[in-house]
N, C-alpha and C positions, 0 to 999 in steps of 0.2 A: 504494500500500500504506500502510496506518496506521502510522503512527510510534509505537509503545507506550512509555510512562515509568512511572514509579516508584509516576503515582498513577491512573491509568486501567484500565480494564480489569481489574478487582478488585472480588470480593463477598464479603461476609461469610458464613462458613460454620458453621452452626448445629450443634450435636452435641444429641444426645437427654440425656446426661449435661450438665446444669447447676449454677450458683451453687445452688439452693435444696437440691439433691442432695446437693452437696458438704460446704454447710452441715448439714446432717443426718448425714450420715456422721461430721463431725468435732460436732457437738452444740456448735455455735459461728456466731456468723457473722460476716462478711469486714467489715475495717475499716483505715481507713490510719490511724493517728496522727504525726499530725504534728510532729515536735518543733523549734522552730526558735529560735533566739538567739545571741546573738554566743559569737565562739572561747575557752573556756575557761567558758563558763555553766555547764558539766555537761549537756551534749544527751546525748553517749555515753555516758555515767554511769547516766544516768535509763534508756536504754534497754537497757541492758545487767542492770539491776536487774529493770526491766518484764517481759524478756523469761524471768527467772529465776520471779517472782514465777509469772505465766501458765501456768508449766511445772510448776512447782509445784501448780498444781490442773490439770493436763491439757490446757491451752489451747496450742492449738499458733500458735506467734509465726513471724516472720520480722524480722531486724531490717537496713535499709540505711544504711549510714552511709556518710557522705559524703565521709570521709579513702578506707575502703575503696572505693566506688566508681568515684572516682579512679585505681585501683591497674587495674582492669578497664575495664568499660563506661564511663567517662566521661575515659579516660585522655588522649586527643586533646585535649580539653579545656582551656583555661589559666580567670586568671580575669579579662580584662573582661566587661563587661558584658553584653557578647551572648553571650560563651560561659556565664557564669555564668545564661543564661536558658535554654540549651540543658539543661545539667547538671540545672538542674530539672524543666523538660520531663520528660528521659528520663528521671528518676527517681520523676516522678509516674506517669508510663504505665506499668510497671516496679511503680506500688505497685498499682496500678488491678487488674493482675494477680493481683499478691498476692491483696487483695483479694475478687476474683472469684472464686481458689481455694476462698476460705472462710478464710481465715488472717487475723491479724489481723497488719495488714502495721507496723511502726515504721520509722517514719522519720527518721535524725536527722542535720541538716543547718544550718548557717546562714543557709542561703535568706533571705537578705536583703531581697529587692524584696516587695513587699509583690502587687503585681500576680502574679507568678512563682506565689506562693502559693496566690493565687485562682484562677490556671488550672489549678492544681493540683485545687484542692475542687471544680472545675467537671466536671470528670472525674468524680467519681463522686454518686450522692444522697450530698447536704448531710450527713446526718448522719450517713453513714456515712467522712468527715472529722473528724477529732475534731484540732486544732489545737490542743497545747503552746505556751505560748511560757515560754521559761528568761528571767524577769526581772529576769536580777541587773544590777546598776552594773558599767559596763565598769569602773569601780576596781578590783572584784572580779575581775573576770575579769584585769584586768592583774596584777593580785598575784598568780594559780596563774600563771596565766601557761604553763601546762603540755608546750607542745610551743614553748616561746621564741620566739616567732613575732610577740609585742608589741616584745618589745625588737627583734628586727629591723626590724618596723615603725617603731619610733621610730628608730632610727639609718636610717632611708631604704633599708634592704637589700629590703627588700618595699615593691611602691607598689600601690595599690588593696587599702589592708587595712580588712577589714571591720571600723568603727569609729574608725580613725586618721582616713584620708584614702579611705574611701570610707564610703557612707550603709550605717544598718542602719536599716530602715522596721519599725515593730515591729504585731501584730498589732491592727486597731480592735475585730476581735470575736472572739477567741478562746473553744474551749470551755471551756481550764482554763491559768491562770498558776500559776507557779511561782514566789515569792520570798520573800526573809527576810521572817523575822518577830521583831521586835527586834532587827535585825543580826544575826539567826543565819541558815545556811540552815539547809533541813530535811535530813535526812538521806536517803541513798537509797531507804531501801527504805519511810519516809513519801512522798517523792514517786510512786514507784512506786503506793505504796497510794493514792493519791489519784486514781490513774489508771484503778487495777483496781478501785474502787470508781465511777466514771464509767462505764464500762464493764458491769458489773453492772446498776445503775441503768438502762441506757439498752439492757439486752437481748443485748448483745453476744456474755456468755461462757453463751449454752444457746440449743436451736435449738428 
């Protein structure tokens, strides 16, 4: 008798109802954004702005963030390095869905590995990936410092913190950066706008 597992014996089941349908119904179409940079950049900030902005002309968002994630689906999880490859995994497959709904999926996460990322945009057409990166100076980010989590890193209380003592690999080709300009940042609801005018631009928000 055949010994069945987890990945055998399995087909993909096609439904008459599809992405191009979906996208039509909502007069939108399915997109991950990706937002990624060290703890305390403003990834949640931007996406939580994003997500109001979009709602605000009828664009229906999804937003996954990465503290919350943790709380659910990726709760098993800790953070070396192979679990922090897992985390992104699921939570690329997870956008990929988004996505395919027709929703314009936000992601926002520290996703450190620069690889991690890529197999992330490999999941869906290229440009339907749109890759954030928050490029502030970890100075910056140690100063909000917002969930205290640098100075435990400095005192040794956290080890593999993204930035102290473990690597944050930052994007080589990003669709849109994010940082000061004359030592200011920008404010939210201009990074937002910068996002939803990408988005415009590039066909997103009408089907």
């Amino acid at each position: 008798m055949a010994t069945l597992s987890n990945s055998t014996n399995i087909f993909w089941q096609e439904c008459q109802i599809g992405k191009p349908e979906r996208q039509k119904l909502l007069n939108q179409k399915g997109c991950v954004v990706w937002i990624t940079g060290l703890s305390g950049s403003g990834k949640s900030t931007l996406a939580c702005s994003l997500s109001r902005e979009l709602h605000s002309r009828g664009k229906l968002s999804y937003v996954l963030d990465g503290d919350n994630l943790r709380h659910g689906l990726n709760k098993d999880l800790g953070f070396k390095p192979e679990d922090r490859t897992e985390n992104i995994r699921r939570t690329g497959e997870v956008a990929k869905l988004f996505a395919d709904a027709g929703l314009i999926c936000v992601a926002s996460l520290i996703s450190p590995y620069r690889k991690d990322r890529e197999i992330c945009r490999a999941m869906l057409p290229d440009e339907n990936f749109i890759e954030v990166f928050m490029n502030m100076p970890l100075e910056l980010c140690e100063a909000r410092d917002p969930k205290g989590l640098y100075k435990l890193a400095r005192a040794g209380k956290i080890k593999g913190f993204t930035g102290i003592d473990d690597p944050y690999e930052p994007p080589l080709n990003c669709e849109i950066e994010i940082k000061q300009e004359g030592g200011v940042c920008p404010t939210p609801p201009m990074m937002a706008g910068q996002i939803v005018s990408y988005l415009e631009e590039k066909g997103f928000l009408q089907y």
